[in-house]
BANU-174030 format. One record per residue (C-alpha): residue in three letters; z, x, y. Coordinates in steps of 0.2 Angstrom, whole numbers. Each point is the difference from the previous one (the first is absolute). Layout:
residues N
["ALA", [Z, X, Y]] ...
//
This chain:
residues 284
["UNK", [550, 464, 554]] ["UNK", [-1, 15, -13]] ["UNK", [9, -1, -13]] ["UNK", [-1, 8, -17]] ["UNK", [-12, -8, -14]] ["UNK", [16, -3, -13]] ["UNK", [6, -15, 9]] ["UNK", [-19, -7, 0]] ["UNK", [-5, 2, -17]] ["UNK", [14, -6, -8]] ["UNK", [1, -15, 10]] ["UNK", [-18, -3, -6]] ["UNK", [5, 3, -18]] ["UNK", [11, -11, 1]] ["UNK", [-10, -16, 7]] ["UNK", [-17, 3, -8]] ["UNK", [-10, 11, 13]] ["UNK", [-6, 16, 6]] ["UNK", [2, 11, 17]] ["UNK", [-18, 6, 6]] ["UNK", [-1, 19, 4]] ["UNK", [-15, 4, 9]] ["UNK", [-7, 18, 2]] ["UNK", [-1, 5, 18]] ["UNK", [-9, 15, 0]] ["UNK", [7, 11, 8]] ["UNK", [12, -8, 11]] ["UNK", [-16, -8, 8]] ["UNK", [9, -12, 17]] ["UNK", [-15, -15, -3]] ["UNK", [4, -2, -21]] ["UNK", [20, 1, 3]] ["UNK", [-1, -13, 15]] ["UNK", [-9, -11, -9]] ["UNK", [11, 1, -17]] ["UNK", [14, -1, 11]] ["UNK", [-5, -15, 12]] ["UNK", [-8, -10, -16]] ["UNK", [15, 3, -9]] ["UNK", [12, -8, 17]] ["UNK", [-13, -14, 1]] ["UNK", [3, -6, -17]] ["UNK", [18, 6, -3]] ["UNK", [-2, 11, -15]] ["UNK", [6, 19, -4]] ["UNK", [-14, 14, -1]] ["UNK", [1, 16, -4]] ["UNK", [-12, 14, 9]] ["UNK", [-4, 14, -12]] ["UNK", [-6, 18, 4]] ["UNK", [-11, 8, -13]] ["UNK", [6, 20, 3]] ["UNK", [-21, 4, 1]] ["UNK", [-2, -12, 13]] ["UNK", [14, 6, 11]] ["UNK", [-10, 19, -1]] ["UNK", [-7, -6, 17]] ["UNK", [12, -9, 9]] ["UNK", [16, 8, -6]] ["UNK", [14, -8, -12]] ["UNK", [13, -1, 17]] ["UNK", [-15, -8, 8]] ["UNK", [0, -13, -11]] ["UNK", [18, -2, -1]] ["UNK", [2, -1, 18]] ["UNK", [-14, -12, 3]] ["UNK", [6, -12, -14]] ["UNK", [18, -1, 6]] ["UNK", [-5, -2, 17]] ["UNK", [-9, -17, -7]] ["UNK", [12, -5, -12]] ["UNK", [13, -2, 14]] ["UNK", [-11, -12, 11]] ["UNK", [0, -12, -15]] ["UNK", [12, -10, -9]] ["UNK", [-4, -1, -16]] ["UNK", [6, 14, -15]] ["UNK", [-12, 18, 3]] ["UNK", [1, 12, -14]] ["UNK", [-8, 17, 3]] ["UNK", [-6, 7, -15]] ["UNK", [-6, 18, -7]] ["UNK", [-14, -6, -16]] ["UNK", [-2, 10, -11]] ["UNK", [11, 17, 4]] ["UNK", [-6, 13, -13]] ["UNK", [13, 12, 2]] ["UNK", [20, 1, 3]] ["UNK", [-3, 8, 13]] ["UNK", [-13, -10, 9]] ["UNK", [14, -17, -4]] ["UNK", [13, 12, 8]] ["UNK", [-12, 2, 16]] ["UNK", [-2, -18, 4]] ["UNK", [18, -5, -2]] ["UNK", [5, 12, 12]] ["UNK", [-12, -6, 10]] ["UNK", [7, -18, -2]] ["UNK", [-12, -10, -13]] ["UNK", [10, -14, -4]] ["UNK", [-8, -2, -18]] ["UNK", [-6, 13, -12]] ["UNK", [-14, 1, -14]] ["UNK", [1, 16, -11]] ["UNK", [-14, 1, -13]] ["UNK", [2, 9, -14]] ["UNK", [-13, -11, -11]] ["UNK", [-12, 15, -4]] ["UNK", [13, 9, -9]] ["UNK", [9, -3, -16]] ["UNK", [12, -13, -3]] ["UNK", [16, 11, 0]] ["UNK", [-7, 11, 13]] ["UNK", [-4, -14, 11]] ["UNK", [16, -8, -2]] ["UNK", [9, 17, 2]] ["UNK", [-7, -1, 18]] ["UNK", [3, -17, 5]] ["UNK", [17, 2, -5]] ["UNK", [1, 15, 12]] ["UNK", [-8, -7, 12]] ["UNK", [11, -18, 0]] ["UNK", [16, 10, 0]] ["UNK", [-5, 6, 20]] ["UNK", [-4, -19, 3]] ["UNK", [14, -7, -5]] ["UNK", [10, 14, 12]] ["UNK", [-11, -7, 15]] ["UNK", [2, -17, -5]] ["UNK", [-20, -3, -4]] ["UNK", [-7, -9, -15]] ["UNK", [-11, 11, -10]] ["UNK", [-16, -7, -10]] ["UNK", [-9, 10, -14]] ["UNK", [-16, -2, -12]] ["UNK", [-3, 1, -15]] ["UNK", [-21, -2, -7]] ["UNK", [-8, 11, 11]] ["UNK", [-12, -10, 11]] ["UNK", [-21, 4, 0]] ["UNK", [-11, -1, 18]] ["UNK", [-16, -7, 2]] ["UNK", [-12, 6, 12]] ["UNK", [-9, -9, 13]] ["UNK", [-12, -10, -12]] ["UNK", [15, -2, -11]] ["UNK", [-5, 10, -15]] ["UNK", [17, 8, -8]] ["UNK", [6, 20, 4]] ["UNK", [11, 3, -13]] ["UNK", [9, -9, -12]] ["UNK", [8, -15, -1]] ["UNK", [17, 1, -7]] ["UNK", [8, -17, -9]] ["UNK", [20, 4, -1]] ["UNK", [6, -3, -19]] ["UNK", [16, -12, 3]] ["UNK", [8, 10, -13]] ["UNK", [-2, 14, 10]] ["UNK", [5, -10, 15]] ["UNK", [17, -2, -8]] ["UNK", [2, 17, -5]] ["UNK", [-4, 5, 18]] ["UNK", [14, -14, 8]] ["UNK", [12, 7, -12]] ["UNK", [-4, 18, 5]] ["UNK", [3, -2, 23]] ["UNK", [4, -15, 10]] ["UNK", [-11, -6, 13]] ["UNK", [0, -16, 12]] ["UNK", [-15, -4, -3]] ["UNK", [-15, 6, -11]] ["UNK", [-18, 0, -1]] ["UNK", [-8, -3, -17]] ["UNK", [-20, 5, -4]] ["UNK", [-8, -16, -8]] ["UNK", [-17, 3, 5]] ["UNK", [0, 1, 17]] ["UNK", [-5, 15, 13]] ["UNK", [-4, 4, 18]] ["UNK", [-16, -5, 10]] ["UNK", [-12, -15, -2]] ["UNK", [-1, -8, -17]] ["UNK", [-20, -7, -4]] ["UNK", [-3, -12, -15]] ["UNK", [14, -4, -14]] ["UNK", [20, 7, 3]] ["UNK", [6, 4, -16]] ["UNK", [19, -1, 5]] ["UNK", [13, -3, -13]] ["UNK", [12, -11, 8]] ["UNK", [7, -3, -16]] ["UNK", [7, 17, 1]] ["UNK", [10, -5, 13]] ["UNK", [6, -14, -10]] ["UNK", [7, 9, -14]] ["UNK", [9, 12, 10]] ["UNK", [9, -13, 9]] ["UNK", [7, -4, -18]] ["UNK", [11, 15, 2]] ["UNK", [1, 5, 16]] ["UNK", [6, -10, 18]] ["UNK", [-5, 13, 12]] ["UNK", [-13, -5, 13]] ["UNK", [-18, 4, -3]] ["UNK", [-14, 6, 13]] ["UNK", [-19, -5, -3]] ["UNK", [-9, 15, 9]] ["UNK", [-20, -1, 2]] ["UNK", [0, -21, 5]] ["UNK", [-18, 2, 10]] ["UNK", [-10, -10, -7]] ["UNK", [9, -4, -15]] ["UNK", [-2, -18, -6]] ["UNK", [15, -11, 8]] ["UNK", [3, -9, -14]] ["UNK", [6, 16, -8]] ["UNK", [10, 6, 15]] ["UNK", [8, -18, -1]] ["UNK", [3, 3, -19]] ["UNK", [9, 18, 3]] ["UNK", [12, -8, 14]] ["UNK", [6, -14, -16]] ["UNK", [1, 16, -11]] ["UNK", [13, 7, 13]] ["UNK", [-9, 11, 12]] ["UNK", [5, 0, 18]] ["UNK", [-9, 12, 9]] ["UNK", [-19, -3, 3]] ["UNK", [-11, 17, 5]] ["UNK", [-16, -2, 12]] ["UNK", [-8, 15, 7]] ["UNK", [-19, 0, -1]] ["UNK", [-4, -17, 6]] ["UNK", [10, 0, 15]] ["UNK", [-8, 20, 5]] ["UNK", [-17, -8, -3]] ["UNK", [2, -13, 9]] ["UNK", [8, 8, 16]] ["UNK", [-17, 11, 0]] ["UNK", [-10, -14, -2]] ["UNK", [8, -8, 14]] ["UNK", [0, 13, 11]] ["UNK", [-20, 0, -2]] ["UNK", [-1, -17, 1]] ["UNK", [9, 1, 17]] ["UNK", [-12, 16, 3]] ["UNK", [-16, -10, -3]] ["UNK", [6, -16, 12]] ["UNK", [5, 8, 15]] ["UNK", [17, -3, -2]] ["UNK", [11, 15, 5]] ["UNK", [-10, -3, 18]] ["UNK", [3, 20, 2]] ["UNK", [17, -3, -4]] ["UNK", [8, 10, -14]] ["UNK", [14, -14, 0]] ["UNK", [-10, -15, -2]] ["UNK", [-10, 8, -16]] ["UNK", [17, 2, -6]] ["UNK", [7, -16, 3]] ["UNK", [-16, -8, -7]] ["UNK", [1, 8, -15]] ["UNK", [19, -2, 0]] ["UNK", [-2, -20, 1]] ["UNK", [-12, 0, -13]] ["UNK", [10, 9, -13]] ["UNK", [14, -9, 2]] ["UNK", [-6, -16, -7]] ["UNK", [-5, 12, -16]] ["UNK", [16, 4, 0]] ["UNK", [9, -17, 1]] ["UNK", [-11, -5, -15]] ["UNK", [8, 14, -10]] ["UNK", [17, -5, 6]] ["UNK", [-5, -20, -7]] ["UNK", [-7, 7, -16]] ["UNK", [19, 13, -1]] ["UNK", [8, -19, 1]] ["UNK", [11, 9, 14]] ["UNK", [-3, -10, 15]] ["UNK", [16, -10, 6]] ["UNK", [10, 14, -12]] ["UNK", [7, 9, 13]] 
//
C-alpha cells in the first residue's frame, strides 16, 4: 500500500531498526517488483527511490506510475521517494507528480545556505503532507574499481547542531565517511559521528551509500538512531549480472518475460537480505 515514509521511519526510531530504500533505476518494473514482493513476503516497509539521473531515460511520471501501480498489489507500507533532489524546483516537480517522500540535498553548499534551502523546500512539504529529509556532509563516489572521485566529507557535529537549529527536516542524512558506489579494502566510516549527534538531536537519521559497507557498522548506525538504510549499486549490479546470467543459460527461451522474471527471482532474495540486515521484516 503506498504510504508516505514519516509513518515508517519513526516507527523504526522508535523500536531500534531501519526502512530499506532501494534505488530502482529508473522506475525499472523487474527491480520494483522484486523490492515490493520481497518486502510482502517478509512483512516489512520499503521504500523505492528515483535518482533524478536515472529517471532521464524512462521518465520521473514513468517511475511514479510504475511504483504506485506495484505498491497497490502489496500490503505492506510503500514509500515513493525522490533521492537526492538538487533544486527546489526539481523537489516541486516530483510532489506534484505524487512522490510520497522527498530528499533535498543541499550538502555542497554552506551551512546557512544549505539550511536556507531545506527550510524552503520543507515548508512545500509540509503543505502536501510529505516528510522531507536533507544532508548535511556532502557524500564522495567511487568509480567501478572503487578509487574515490572527490572528496569525502565528515560532518562536524557542531555544525550539525548549528545546521538543526537553522531548518527543520524529518529526517537527515549525515556524511561520516561514507559515498556512493562499491567500497574496495578498509571503510573509514565514523559511526561515532552519529553517535554524538544523537546527543542533542532526536530526528531520524539515513545512512546513504550501504553497498558493501561492513554490517557490523550498518547495525552499529541503526543503535546510534538511524532509520533509513540506502542501497543502490549492489542491487543495479546485480540485476545486470542476472540478466547475463539468464543470457548465458538459455533462460529467457526467446521470451523477453522469462529473462525478466529470471532476473526478478533472483534479485529478490538480494533483496530480502537487505530487508533482514534493515531489521524490518515482520515491522510492517
Amino acid at each position: 500500500m503506498l504510504t508516505t515514509s514519516f509513518e515508517m521511519m519513526e516507527k523504526a526510531y522508535r523500536e531500534g531498526y531501519a526502512v530499506p530504500a532501494i534505488n530502482t533505476q529508473g522506475g525499472t518494473y523487474d527491480i520494483i517488483r522484486a523490492i515490493c514482493m520481497a518486502a510482502e513476503e517478509l512483512k516489512s516497509p520499503v521504500i523505492l527511490a528515483h535518482y533524478v539521473n536515472t529517471g532521464a531515460y524512462s521518465g520521473h511520471d514513468w517511475f511514479y506510475e510504475t511504483a504506485k501501480w506495484m505498491a497497490e498489489k502489496v500490503s505492506v507500507p510503500v514509500a515513493i521517494h525522490l533521492d537526492h533532489g538538487d533544486s527546489f524546483e526539481r523537489c516541486m516537480e516530483m510532489l506534484h507528480i505524487g512522490f510520497t517522500s522527498i530528499m533535498y540535498d543541499g550538502s555542497a553548499f554552506s551551512v546557512e545556505e544549505n539550511a536556507r534551502r531545506t527550510e524552503e523546500v520543507a515548508k512545500v512539504c509540509r503543505a502536501f503532507g510529505v516528510p522531507l529529509e536533507a544532508e548535511i556532509g556532502e557524500l564522495a563516489r567511487l568509480d567501478d574499481q572503487g578509487h574515490q572521485m572527490g572528496l569525502s566529507n565528515i560532518a562536524d557535529p557542531q555544525v550539525v547542531k548549528q545546521y538543526l537549529e537553522l531548518c527543520s527536516p524529518d529526517s537527515l542524512a549525515i556524511g561520516i565517511g561514507n559515498a556512493h558506489g562499491f567500497y574496495k579494502g578498509p571503510v573509514d566510516i565514523h559511526v561515532d559521528v552519529l553517535e554524538k549527534c544523537r546527543e542533542f538531536t532526536d530526528i531520524p537519521f539515513v545512512l546513504h551509500g550501504c553497498t558493501g559497507m561492513d554490517e557490523t557498522l550498518i547495525c552499529r548506525a541503526i543503535k546510534a538512531g538511524v532509520a533509513k538504510i540506502n542501497f543502490g549499486t549492489q542491487v543495479r549490479c546485480n540485476y545486470v549480472n542476472y540478466i547475463k546470467e539468464g543470457l548465458a543459460q538459455g533462460r529467457d527461451e526467446g521470451h523477453a518475460w522469462k529473462l525478466s522474471s529470471y532476473a526478478e527471482q533472483r534479485l529478490r532474495e538480494d533483496i530480502k537480505d537487505i530487508i533482514r540486515l534493515a531489521g524490518s521484516e515482520g515491522k510492517a
